[in-house]
N, C-alpha and C positions, 0 to 999 in steps of 0.2 A: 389233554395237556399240550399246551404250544411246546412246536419246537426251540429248544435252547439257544440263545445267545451267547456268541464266542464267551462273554464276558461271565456268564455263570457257567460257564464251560471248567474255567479256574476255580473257583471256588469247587465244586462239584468232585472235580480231581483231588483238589489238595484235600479237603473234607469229606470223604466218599466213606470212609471207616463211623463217621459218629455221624453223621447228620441221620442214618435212619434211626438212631439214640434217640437224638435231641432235637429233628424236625425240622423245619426250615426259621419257624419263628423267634425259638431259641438262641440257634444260629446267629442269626440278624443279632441279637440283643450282647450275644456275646464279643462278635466282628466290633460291637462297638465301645465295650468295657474298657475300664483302665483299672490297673491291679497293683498295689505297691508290694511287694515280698522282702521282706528284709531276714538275714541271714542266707549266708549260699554255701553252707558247709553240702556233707551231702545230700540229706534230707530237702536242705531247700534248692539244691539245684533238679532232685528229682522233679518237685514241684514248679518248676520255672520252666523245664526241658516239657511236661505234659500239658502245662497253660499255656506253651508256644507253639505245640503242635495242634494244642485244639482250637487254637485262632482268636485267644483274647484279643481287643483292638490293641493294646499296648499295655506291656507290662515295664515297671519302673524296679531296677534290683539298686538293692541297700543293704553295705557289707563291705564298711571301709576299713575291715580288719587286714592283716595282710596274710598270703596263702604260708602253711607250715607245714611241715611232713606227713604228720597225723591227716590234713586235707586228702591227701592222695588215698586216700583211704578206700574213700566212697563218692568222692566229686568225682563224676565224669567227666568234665569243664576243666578239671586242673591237670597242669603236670610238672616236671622240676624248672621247667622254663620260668614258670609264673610262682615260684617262691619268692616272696617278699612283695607282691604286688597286690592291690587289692582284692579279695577274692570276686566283688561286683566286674571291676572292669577286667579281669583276668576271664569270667564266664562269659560276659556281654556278646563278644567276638561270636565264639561257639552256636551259644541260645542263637541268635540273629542268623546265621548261617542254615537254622534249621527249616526256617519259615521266613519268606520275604515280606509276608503279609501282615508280619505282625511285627511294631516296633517297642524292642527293646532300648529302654536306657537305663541310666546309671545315676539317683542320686548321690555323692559325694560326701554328703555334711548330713548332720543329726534329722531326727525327726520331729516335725512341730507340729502344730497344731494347723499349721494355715496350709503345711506338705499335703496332712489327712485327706483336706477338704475337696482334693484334687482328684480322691479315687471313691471308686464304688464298692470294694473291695480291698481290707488290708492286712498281710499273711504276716506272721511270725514264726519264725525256725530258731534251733537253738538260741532263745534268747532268756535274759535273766526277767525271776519274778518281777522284779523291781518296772523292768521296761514292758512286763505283759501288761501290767495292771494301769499303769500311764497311758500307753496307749489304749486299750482295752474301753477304759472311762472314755476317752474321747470319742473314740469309735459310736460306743453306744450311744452319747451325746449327740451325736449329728445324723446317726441312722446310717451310719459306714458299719457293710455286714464287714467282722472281725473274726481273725482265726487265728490258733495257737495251735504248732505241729512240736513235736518235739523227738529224740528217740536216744536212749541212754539203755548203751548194750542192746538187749533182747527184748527189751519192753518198748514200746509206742504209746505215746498220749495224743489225743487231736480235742480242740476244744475248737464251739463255734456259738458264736455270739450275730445273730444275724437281725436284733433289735425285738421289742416288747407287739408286734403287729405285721407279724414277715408272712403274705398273701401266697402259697403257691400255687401258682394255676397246671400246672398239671402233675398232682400230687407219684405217680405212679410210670412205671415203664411199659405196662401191659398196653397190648391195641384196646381201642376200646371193640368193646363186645360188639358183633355184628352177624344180622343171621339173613338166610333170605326168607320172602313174604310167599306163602301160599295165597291168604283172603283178608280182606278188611270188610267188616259190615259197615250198613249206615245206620247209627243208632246215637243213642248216648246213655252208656259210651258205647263207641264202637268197639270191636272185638276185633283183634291181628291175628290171623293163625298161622303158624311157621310151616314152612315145607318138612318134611317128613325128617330129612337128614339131620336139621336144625332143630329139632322140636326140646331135646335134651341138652338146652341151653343154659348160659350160669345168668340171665337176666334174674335180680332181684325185687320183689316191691319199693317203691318210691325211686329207682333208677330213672333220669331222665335219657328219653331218646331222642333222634330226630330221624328222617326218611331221605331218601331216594330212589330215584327210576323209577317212581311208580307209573303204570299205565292208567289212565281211568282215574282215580281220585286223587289229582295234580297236587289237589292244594295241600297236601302232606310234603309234600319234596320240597325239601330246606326250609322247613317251617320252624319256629321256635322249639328248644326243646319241652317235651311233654315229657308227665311223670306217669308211668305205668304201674299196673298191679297185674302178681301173673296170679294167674287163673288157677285149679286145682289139674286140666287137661292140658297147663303148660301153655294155653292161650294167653293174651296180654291184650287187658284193658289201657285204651290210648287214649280215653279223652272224648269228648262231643265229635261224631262223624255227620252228624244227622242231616246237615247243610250241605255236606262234600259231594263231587260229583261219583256217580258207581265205580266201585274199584274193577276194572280188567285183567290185570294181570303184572306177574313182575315185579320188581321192587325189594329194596334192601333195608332193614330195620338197623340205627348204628347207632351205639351210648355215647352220652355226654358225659363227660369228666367234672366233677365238682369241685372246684376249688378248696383249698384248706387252709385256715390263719395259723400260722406258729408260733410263742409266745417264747421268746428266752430273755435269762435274764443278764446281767452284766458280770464281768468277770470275777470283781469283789465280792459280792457273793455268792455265786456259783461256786466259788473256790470252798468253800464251807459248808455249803449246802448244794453238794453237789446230784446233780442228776446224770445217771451213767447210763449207756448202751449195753444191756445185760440178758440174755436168755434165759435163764433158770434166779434163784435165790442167791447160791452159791459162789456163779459167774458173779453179780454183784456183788457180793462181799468182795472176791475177789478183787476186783475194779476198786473197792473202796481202800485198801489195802495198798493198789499199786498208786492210787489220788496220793494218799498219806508218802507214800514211799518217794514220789515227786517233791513232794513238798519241803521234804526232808532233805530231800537233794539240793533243793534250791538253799535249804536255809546252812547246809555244810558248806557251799561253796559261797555263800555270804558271812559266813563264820572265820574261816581260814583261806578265804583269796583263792582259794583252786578247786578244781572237783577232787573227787575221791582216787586215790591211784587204785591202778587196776591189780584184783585180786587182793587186795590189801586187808589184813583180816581185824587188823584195829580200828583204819578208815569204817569199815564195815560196821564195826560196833558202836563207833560213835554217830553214824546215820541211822541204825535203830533205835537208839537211844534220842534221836533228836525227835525219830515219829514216833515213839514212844509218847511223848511230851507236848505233840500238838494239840491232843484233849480229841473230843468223838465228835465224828461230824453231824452237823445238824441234818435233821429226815432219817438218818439212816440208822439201824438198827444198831442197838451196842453191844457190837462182837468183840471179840479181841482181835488185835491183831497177829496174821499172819508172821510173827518176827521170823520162821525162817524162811519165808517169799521174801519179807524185807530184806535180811541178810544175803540172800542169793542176787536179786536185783541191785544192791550193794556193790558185791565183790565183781560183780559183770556190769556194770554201769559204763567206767571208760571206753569198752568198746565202740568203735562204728563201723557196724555191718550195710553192704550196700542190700542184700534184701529187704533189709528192715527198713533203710530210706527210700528203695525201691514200691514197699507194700504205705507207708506212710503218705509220702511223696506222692503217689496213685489217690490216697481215698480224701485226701487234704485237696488235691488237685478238684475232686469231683465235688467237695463241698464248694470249692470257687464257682464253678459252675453252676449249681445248683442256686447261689447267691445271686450270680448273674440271670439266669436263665427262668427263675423263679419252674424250674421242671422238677419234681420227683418233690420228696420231706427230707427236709437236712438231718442233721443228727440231732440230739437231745441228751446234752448238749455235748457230754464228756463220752470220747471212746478210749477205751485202753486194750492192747493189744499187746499178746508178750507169749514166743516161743523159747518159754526155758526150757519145753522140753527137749530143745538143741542139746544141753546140758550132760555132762554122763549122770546116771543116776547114783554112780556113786559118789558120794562128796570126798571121797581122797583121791579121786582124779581130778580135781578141777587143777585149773594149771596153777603154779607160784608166780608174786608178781617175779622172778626170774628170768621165767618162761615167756613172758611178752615181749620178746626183742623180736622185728620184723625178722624175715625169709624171703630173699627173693626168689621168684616161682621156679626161673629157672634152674635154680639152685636145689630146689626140692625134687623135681621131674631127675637134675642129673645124681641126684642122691637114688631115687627109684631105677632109675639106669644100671645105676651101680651095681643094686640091690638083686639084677637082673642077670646083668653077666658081670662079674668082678674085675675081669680083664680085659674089658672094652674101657678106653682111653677116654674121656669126656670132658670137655673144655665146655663152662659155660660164660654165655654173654646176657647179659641182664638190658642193653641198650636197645630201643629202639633201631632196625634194620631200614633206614630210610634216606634220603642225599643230606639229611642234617648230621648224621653218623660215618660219612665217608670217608674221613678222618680216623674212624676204629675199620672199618670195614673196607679197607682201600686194598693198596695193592700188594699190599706186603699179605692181610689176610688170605686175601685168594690165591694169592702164588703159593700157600700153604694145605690149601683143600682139594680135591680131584671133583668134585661135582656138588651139585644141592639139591636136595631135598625140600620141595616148600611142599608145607601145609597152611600157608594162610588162608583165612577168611573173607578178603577184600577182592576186590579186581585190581584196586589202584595197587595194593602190594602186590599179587603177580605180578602184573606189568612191572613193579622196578625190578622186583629180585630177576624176572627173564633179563633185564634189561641190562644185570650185571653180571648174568651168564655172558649173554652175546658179547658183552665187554672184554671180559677176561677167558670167552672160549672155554666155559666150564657146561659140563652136562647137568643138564636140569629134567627130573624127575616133579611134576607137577602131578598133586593131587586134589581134586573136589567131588563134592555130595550136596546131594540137595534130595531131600525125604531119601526116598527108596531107589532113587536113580545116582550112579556114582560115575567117575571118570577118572581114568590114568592114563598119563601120557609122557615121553620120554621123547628127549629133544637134544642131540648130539649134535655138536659143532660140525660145518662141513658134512654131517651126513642128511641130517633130517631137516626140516624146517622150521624155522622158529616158534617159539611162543606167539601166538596171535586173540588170545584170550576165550573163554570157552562162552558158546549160545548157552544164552538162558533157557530152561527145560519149564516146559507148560506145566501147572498146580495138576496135580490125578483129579480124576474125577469123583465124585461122589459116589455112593452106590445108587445105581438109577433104580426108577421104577419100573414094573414089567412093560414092554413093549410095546402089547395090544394097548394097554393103558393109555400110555403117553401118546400114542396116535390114533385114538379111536376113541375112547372113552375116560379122559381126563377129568377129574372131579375138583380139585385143590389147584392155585396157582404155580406150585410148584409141578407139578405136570405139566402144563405150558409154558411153565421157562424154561424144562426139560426138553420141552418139544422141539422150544426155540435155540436153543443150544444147538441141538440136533441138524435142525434147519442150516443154521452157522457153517457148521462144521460140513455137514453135508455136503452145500451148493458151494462153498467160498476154499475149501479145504481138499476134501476128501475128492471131489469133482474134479479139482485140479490136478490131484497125483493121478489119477485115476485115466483121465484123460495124454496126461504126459505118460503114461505107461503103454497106454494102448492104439495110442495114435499112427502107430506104423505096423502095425496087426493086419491081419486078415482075417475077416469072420466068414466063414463060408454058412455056419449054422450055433444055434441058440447055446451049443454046447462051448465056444470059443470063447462067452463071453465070462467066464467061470461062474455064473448063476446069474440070475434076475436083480440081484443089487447094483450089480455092476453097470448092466442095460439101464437101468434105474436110474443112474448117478449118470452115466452119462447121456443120456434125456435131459436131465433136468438143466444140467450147464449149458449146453443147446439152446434148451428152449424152443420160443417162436423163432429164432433164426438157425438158418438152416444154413447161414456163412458163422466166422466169425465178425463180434462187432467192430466197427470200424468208425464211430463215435459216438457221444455224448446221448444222441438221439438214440439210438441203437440200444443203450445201455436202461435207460427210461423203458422202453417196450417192452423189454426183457423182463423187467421187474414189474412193469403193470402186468403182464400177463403171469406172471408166478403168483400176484397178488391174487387175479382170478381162479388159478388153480387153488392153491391152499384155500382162500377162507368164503369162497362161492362154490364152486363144480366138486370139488370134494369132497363137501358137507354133502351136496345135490343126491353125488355119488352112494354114499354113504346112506341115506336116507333114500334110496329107491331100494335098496335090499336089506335095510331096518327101516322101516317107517313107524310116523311115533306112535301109532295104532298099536303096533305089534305084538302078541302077548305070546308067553311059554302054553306048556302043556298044559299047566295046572290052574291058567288063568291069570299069571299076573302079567304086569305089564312089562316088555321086555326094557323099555326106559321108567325105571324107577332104582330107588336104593339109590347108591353113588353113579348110577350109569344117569348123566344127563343127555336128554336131547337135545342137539346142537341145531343151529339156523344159521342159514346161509346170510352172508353179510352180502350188501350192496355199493360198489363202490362209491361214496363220495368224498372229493376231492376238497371238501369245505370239511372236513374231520380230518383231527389234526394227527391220530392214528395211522391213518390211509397216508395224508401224506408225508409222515416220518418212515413209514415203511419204505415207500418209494423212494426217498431220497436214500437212507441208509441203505435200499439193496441196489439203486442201479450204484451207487458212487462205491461201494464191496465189488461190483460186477465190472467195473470198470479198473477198479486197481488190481484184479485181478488179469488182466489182458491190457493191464501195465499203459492205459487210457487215461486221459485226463479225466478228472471230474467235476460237482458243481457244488455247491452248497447256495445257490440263489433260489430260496422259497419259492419267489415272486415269479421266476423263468421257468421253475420246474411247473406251476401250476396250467402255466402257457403252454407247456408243451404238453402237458398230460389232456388238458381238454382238447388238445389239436388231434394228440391222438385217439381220443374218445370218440371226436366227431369222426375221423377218418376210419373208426375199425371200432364199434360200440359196443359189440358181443366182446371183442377180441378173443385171441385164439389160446387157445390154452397149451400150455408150452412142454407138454410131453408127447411123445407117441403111443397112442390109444392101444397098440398089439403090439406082441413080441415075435408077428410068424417072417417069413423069409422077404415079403418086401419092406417091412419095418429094418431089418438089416442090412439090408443090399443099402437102403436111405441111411443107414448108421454109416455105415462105410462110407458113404460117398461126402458125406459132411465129415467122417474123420480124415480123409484123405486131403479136404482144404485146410481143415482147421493146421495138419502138420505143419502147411506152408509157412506159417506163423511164426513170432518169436512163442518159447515155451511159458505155459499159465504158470502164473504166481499163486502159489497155494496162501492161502491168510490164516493165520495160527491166530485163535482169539485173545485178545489183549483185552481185559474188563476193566484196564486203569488207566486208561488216556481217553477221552469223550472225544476229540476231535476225529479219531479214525473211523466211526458210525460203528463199530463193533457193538460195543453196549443197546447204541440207537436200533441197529435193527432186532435185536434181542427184545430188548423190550415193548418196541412196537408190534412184534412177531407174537409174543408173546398174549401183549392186550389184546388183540385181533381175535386170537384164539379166544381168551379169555370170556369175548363177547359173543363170540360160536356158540360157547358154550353156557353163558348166564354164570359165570366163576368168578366171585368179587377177585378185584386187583388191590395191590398196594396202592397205598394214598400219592404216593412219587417216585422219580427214579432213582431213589438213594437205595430204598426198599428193595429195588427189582434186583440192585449191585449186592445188596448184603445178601437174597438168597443165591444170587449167582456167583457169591465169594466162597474161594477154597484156598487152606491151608494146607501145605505141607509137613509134618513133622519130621523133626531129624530123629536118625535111630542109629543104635550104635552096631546095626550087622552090615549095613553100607558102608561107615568107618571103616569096619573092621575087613572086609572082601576089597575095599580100596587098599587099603593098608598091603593087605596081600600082595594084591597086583603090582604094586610101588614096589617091594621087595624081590617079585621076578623078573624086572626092568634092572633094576639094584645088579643083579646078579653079571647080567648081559654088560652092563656099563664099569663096571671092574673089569670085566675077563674082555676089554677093548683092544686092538681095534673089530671091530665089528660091521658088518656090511649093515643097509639100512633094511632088508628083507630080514637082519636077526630081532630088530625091535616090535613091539607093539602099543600103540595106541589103542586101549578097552574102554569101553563104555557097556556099564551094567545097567537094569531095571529088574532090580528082584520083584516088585511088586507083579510084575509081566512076564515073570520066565525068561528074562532076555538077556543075553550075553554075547556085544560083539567086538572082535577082535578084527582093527586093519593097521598094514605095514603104514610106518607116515610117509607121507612125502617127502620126497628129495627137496634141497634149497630152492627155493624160485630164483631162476637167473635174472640179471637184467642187464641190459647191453647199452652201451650210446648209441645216442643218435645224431651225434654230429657226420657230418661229411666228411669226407677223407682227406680233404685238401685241409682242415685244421692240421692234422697230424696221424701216419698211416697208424703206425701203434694206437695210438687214441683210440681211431675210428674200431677198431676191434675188438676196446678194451667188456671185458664180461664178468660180473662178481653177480655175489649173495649177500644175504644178511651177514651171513658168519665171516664176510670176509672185511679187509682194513687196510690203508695204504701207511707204510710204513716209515718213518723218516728216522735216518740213527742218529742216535747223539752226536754231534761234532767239538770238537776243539779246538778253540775255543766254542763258544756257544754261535749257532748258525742266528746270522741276520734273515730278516724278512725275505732282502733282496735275496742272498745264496736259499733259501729255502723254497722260492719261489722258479728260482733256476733249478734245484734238483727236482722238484716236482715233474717240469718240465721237459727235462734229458732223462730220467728214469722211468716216467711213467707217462710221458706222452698228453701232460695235461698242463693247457694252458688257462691257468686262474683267473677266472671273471671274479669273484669274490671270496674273499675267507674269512670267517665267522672264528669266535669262541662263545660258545651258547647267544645270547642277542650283540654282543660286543660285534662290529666289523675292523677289522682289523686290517683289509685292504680290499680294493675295489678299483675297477677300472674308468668307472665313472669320479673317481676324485680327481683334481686337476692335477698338471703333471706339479706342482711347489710341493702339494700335500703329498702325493706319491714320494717326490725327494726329499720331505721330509720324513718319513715310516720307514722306507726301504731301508737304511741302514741303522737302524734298533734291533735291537735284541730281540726274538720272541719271546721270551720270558718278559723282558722288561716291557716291550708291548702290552701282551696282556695285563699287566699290573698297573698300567698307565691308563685303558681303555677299563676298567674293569676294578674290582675292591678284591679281587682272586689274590690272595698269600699261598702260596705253596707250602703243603704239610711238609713235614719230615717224610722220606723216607718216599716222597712220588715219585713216581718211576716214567710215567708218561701222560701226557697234555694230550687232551682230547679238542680237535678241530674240523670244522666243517667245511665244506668249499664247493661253489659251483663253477662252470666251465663254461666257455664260449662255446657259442652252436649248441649246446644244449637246451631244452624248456626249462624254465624255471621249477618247476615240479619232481625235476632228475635227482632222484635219491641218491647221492655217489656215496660208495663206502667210506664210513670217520677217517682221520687221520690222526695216526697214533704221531706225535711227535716227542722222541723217546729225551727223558732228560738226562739220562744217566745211565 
């Protein structure tokens, strides 16, 4: 596979999660959809939020209603800002934000006919029967695949109308079948006989396959597909060989996928003769019970102008009574109905739960897809979905409509508070905590609090809440987790050092597979992206610390090195050079010759003390069963493996030792042949012994390399293509792969999804941060406190790990102007935590006197002062414009420069300023200027 192009480098990133789904061809078909979605309650925004992230070309939302309370529900798009606004152009902003790549717009005005003709796809959420069935006819008229999502309470319906003749070409998710080739006769037919491993294969009669890598009888490799018949010994008749040249060896047998026609019918009668998604008898009836129960919905809220109120136990009986009266649906069996499914689905209808548009939203989302993509069998045609067993099972607890008056969460958390200790004091706030709330959260709040406590979720919210510590000089107690690794940290005004936001912690690892395995006798591709991981982490990581640790060492003998891994690791960073590298070219050697180690001389190696003759005591042979014999690769420079390996490792090897790098194919190829011709065996980049002159040479290459700036360890990142992390993995990987005759994934999306890991959150990380939060707690009451009383912890339970350091003191920072500005100046030295102070005056200080006290108190002469982008004076304005600023008001300044109203009750104005003889860059501490 060629190497990538910046430009699928984006796509690859943003789409790295589903393209090993949905393939590359798919992809393509979708990138160029258009999608009309009309309704955006929450259901339909679930569906517009997963069509945006899976990269329709453009989806068009329609939903000229305006947002209501009831919205806030389960719209993740909405909030009290966008009441009374459309819910389409109130979501637009958000969806669009999530993906650049895919454009959202907004029709406005109704839906026609000549709207339809404009999409390939057209979705309905919450909408009335009346507008399914309008739309619905047309759809099916013009061969626009059609979809109805819906969700009322705890039940879900998806209906999908995708026309009378809908072809999908790749009906299924599975790989297709692939085995590797033992022998092909020449006959007809000829006979395939699979390798021993493969022999217990799921190939079927009439399956068609096609071939490659064969040795010896070519003309099977990428041939049309052929239909087989397997044999009773598991062999597989392929067709006339009789002409073909002798099979040699090698080669991969792999299934063809058959396409499949799907037939649905249109919504007018589908509604009555409907066909449901059902596993058992039972499940269907069911499903035909909650059709009915829809139906009925539709026609109560076409009867009396509104849905059913919640809990409502008359509502209830006149929606049974109305499916009562629809009559039995055609095809389906004449059961009775469920009336108390209907009744319960009833009295639970006005709900809107966001799992339920969560779960809706998701499988609605995936029939788009599939419309699009023509990948996988859509549905057939009706699904119904419904967890009442949420429900208590006894029916005198279900709630009164009474009981349905909203709660805000905070409200409930300080009710359980309560519930906790009776005599702890609890004030709750229901508002957003952000600069649009500063107004509730200003200064009068905090001059009421002694420290905070964040638990958020975000970065962007640490960053403000630290930011309104450092403001108002409050102690902040910062908590976060991520899986089984946790962090708490405590941050005192004047003692400790700010908030500065916490490193991202690397996904755990897998459980690997045994050792010998993954470096000696690997059988599956997942053993060689294990390997190549390894590789990673090894040469770019571990090499690094390992090296920064030991580089001012003295080894007199093999015992100093703490074992042979260590010698190991650092050999390998080494390499063929015996300095550190010193460019570009340097970097290329480096990694041609690791390439010869790894997938030439260590096969070689390997294969002189197993050779593939080799058999046990009892006769068999020591390479069979899962143990493959491996073959030494040969480099060439015209395979596009070879040279992604070497671009990815020298351009790792060179960011490592903080080296420019190349991404030039075209230069890289020039220099590697240069090198070829200059050194053709080339040298292989470890030290062959570990006795006392192999060390003495450790030494003396450690002793240069110290002189050096220190290596940059490379922590692997599998989500960004441009850093060659993923590149050399997967090149690393294939290489192997080819050592050892181990099919690979069909692309690099494949190699990302087995190389992807999740972390899970759990609730004893919570819980042990929570802890440590409360022994920080403790220290930050019983204040003042020196900075040796706190601690900064960092856990990893999953590791055993527990560690505990004092924080840092403030980072100072001093001017750097010259002394002849002003001697106080030239001295002047703060921290984050610290602030230049100006007091209120009486009457209110002009520009000019604020500018002079600046100047005689604090020894700073003002090149510019800022209120957030506002300038409010500057040395470069002529002197009219200076005489005209200098005698205004600060207040009235800023009100004049700016849309700033001062709340009630502010206490002081936040300003910026920089200084003559200073860099532009010179952080000076804010300036508090006090109002009052």
């Amino acid at each position: 596979m060629a190497v990538l192009e910046p430009s699928e480098w984006l796509d690859r990133e943003l789409y790295s999660r589903q393209l090993p789904v949905l393939g590359a061809p798919a992809m393509q078909r979708i990138r160029k959809a258009k999608v009309l979605l009309s309704g955006l309650q929450g259901l339909g925004a679930e569906v517009a939020k997963n069509l945006v992230l899976m990269g329709v070309g453009s989806l068009t939302l329609h939903d000229p209603h305006p947002t209501c309370w009831s919205d806030l529900a389960a719209q993740v798009f909405l909030s009290e800002r966008d009441l009374g606004k459309s819910r389409a152009e109130a979501s637009q902003e958000h969806l669009a934000q999530l993906s650049e790549a895919v454009q959202v717009l907004v029709h406005p005005s109704d839906i026609t006919e000549d709207l339809l003709l404009k999409f390939q796809v057209v979705v309905l959420t919450a909408s009335k029967l009346e507008e399914q069935l309008m739309v619905g006819t047309l759809c099916h008229k013009h061969g626009i695949c059609f979809l109805v999502a819906d969700t009322r309470g705890l039940v879900g319906q998806l209906f999908c109308d995708f026309g009378e003749e809908f072809i999908v070409h790749d009906p299924t998710e599975a790989e297709p079948l692939t085995a590797a080739i033992q022998h092909i006769t020449q006959g007809s037919p000829g006979i395939l006989t699979l390798r021993r491993e493969d022999k217990e294969h799921s190939f079927c009669d009439g399956d068609l396959v096609t071939f490659s890598g064969i040795k010896g009888m070519v003309e099977l490799n990428g041939c049309s597909p052929r239909p087989i018949c397997v044999q009773k010994d598991r062999s597989l008749e392929i067709g006339d060989t009789s002409t073909f040249s002798p099979y040699l060896h090698g080669g991969t047998v792999t299934e063809v996928k058959r396409p499949e026609t799907v037939r649905h019918k249109p919504l007018d009668r589908a509604l009555i003769q409907p066909r449901v998604v059902a596993p058992s008898a039972q499940e269907a009836h069911r499903a035909h019970c909650l059709h009915q129960a829809f139906r009925a919905l539709h026609k109560f809220q076409n009867l009396h102008g509104r849905p059913l109120h919640p809990w409502d136990p008359v509502d209830a009986e006149i929606m049974v009574t109305l499916a009562r009266d629809l009559g039995p649906l055609k095809g389906a069996e004449e059961e009775p109905l469920d009336e108390a499914l209907l009744r319960t689905v009833a009295l639970s209808s006005a709900g809107v739960l966001s799992p339920m548009a969560s779960i809706l939203g998701a499988v609605a989302a995936q029939e788009v897809l599939k419309a699009i993509s023509r990948k996988f069998i859509p549905l057939d045609q009706w699904l119904y979905f419904d967890a009442l067993d949420c429900l208590p099972e006894d029916e005198e607890l279900f709630p009164n409509p009474e009981d349905c008056s909203l709660k805000p969460k905070a409200e409930v958390a300080a009710a359980a508070t309560r519930d906790l200790n009776p005599d702890l004091e609890v004030t709750t706030y229901v508002q957003v905590l952000d600069h649009t709330t500063e107004h509730i959260f200003g200064d009068n709040f905090f001059s009421h609090v002694d420290g905070v406590v964040a638990a958020v979720d975000s970065f962007e919210a640490r960053h403000y809440v630290a930011g309104r510590c450092i403001h108002y000089l409050k102690p902040l107690l910062e908590a976060g987790t991520q899986g089984t690794k946790g962090s708490a940290s405590v941050f005192v005004p004047h003692v400790t050092e700010v908030y500065k936001g916490p490193v991202s912690a690397e996904a755990s690892e897998n459980v690997p597979a045994p050792v010998c395995t993954v470096r000696r006798f690997p059988s599956t591709y997942e053993h060689v992206l294990q390997w190549a991981r390894n590789e990673f982490e090894g040469l770019f990581q571990l090499s690094a610390e390992t090296i920064s640790c030991y580089q001012h060492r003295r080894f007199t003998s093999l015992a100093d090195v703490d074992g042979p891994q260590i010698l190991t690791s650092l050999q390998l960073v080494m390499g063929v050079l015996r300095v550190r590298p010193q460019t570009w070219r340097d970097c290329v050697m480096w990694a041609l010759g690791h390439w010869h180690l790894c997938f030439h001389d260590d096969i070689i190696q390997l294969l002189s003390h197993l050779p593939p003759d080799k058999v046990h005591e009892d006769g068999t042979l020591f390479w069979s069963g899962p143990k493959r014999c491996p073959q030494p690769l040969e480099f060439d420079i015209s395979q596009d493996m070879h040279l992604l390996y070497i671009l990815a490792a020298a351009n790792l090897y060179a960011q490592m030792h903080g080296l420019p790098g190349s991404s030039d194919q075209t230069v890289l190829r020039e220099l590697v042949n240069l090198l070829l011709q200059t050194d053709p065996q080339h040298p292989a980049p470890v030290l062959a012994k570990c006795g006392p002159e192999q060390l003495k040479e450790l030494q003396e290459a450690l002793e240069v390399w110290s002189k050096g700036p220190p290596l940059k360890p490379l922590v692997f990142e599998k989500d960004e293509d441009s850093n060659f992390h993923m590149d050399f993995v997967r090149a690393a990987a294939s290489l192997r792969s080819q050592n050892y005759g181990i099919s690979e994934p069909v692309d690099h999306t494949q190699s990302m999804r087995i190389a992807s890991q999740i972390i899970p959150a759990i609730a004893t990380t919570t819980a042990a941060v929570a802890g440590l939060v409360g022994l920080e707690l403790y220290k930050v009451v019983r204040r003042p406190q020196p900075v040796g009383a706190f601690r900064h912890t960092y856990l990893h339970l999953a590791e055993n790990r527990l560690q505990r350091s004092v924080p840092s003191t403030p980072a100072i920072q001093k001017s750097l102007a010259p002394p002849f500005f002003h001697p106080q100046f030239h001295h002047l030295e703060w921290t984050r935590w610290d602030r230049l102070k100006v007091p209120a005056g009486q009457p209110e200080r002009t520009l000019e006197s604020l500018l002079d006290h600046l100047q005689e108190q604090h020894g700073l002469n003002v090149r510019m002062l800022l209120y957030g982008q506002a300038v409010l004076y500057s040395t470069q304005w002529s002197p009219e414009s200076q005489a005209q600023y200098l005698p205004l008001r600060v207040t009235e300044l800023v009100q004049r420069e700016t849309d700033w109203v001062p709340e009630p009750g502010l206490r002081v104005l936040v300003l910026e300023l920089s200084c003559k003889g200073e860099e532009d860059n010179t952080a000076f501490p804010p300036l508090h200027y006090e109002l009052w």
